[in-house]
C-alpha positions as MATLAB code, in Angstrom:
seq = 'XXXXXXXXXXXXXXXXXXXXXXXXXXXXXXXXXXXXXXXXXXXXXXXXXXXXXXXXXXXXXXXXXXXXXXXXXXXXXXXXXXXXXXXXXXXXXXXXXXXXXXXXXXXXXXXXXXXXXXXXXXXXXXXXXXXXXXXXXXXXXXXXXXXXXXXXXXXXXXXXXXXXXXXXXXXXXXXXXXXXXXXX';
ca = [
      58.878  102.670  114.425;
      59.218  103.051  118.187;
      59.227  100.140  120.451;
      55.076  101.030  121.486;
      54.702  100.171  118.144;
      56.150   96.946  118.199;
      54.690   96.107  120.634;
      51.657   96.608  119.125;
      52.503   95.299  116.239;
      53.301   91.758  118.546;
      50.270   91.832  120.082;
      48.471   91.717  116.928;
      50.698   89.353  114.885;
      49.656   87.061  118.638;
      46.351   87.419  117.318;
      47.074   85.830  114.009;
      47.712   89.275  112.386;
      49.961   88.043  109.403;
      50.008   92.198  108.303;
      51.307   92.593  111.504;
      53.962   89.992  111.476;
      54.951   91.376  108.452;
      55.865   94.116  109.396;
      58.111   93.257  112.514;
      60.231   91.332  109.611;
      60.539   94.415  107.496;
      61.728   96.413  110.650;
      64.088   93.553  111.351;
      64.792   91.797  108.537;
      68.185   93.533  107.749;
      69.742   93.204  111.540;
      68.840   89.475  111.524;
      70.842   88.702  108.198;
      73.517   90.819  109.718;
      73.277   88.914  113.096;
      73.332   85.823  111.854;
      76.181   86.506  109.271;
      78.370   87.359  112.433;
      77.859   84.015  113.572;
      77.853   81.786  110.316;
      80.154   84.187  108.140;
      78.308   82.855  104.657;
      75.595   85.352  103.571;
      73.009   82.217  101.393;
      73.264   80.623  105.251;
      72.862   84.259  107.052;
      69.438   84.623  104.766;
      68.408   80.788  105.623;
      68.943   81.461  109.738;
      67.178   84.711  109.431;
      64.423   82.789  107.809;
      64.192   80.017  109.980;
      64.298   82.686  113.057;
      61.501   84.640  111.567;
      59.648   80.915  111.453;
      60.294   80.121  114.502;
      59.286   83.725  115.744;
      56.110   83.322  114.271;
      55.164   79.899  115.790;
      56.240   81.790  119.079;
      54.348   84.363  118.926;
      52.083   84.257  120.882;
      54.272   83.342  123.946;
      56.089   86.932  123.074;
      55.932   88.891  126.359;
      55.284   92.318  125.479;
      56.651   93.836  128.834;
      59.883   93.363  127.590;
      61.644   94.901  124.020;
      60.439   92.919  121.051;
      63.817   93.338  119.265;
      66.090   91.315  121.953;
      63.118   88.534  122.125;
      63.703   88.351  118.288;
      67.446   88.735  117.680;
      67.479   85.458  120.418;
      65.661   83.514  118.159;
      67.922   84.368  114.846;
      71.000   84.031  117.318;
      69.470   80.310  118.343;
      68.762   79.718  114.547;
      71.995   80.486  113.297;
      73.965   78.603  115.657;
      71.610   75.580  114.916;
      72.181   75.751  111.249;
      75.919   75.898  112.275;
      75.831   72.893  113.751;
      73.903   71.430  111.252;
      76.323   72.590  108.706;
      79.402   71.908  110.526;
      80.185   68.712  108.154;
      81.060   70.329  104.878;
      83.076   68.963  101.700;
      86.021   70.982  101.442;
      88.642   71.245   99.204;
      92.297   70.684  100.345;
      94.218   73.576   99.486;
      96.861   71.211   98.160;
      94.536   70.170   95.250;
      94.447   74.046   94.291;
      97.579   74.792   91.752;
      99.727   77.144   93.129;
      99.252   79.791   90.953;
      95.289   79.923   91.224;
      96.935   80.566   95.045;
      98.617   83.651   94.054;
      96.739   86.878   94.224;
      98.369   89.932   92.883;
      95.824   92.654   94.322;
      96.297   90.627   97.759;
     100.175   91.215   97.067;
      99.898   94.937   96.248;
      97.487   95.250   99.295;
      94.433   96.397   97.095;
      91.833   94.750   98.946;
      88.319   96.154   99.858;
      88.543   97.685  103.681;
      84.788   95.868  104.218;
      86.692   92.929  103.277;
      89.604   93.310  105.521;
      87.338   93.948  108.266;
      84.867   90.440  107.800;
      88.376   88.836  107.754;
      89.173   90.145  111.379;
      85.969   89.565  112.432;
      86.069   86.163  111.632;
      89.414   86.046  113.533;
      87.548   86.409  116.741;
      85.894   83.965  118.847;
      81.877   83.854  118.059;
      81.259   85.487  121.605;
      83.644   88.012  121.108;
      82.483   88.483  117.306;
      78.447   88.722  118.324;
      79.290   91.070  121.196;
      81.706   93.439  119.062;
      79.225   93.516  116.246;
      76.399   93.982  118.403;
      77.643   96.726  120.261;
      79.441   98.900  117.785;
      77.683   98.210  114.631;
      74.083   97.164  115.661;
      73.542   99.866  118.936;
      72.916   97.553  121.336;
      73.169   98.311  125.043;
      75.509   95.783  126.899;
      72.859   94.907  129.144;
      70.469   93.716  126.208;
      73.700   91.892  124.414;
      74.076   89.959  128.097;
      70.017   89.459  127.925;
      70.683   87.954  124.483;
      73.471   86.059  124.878;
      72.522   84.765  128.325;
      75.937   85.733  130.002;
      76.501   88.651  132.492;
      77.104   91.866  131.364;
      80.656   92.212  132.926;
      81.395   88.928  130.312;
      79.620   91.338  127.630;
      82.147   94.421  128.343;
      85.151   92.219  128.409;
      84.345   90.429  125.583;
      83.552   94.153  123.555;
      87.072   95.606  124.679;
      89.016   92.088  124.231;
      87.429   91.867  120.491;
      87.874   95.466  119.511;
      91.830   95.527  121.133;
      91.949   91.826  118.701;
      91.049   93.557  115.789;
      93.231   96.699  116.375;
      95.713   94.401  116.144;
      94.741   92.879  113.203;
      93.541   95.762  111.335;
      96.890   97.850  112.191;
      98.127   97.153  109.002;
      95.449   98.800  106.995;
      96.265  101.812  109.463;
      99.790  101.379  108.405;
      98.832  100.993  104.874;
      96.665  104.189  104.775;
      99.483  106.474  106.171;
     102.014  105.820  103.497;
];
């Protein structure tokens, strides 16, 4: 789909055009779960934010300005929900770690160092400040330009390139051992 067709596509879900709708979600649908994972870091409450965006998008609709790029109007509204449902989710029961025995503690493949790289990598993501996280992911994994991650983060796009070259020097840092790892 190219971004005409979005905006068409808008214009008519504006209308009422459920079809239409539709079919912005389908487009979308699988950057919004990722979006909103880089913020909450739980997939069930990546899939509820996406949701509640997508809602919220809906009831919005038809205040969607279609001079501008559908997908940064959207991706503001999953970034809003997510953060929301953070808050809301904040208060959790958690275990302490002291009530876990020691030896359910004690993982041999961590030991040996046979864990999944996509794992490693959500682990030093998570190591990052949200802003830092959102504008990493964004940028190198999602294709957006820094001016639309400023747009969608509301901050200037200077904070945007500092924030991309801060996070990715963070997680060459914390990734180096995997480097060191591979080499042996």
């Amino acid at each position: 789909m190219t971004g005409v067709d979005e905006v068409a596509l808008a214009a008519r879900a504006g209308k009422g055009d459920t079809d239409a709708f539709g079919a912005l979600i389908e487009i979308h649908q699988a950057m919004a779960r990722r979006v909103a994972y880089t913020i909450l870091e739980d997939r069930e409450d990546a899939d509820d934010a996406a949701q509640e965006g997508f809602l919220s998008a809906w009831r919005a609709i038809a205040r969607y300005d279609p001079s501008r790029a559908f997908r940064p109007w959207l991706m503001q509204i999953v970034v809003n929900a997510a953060r929301d449902l953070r808050r809301r989710r904040r208060v959790r029961a958690v275990d302490s770690l002291d009530a876990i025995s020691p030896a359910s503690r004690d993982n041999p493949a961590r030991e040996a160092g046979d864990i999944d790289l996509g794992e490693r990598l959500r682990a030093a993501l998570a190591t990052l400040p949200e802003r830092q996280r959102l504008a990493v992911v964004l940028f190198d994994a999602e294709g957006y330009a820094q001016a639309e991650i400023a747009a969608l983060l509301r901050i200037p796009e200077g904070t945007v390139k500092s924030d991309v070259f801060h996070g990715r020097r963070a997680l060459r840092r914390v990734l180096s051992t995997v480097k060191e790892e591979w080499d042996e």
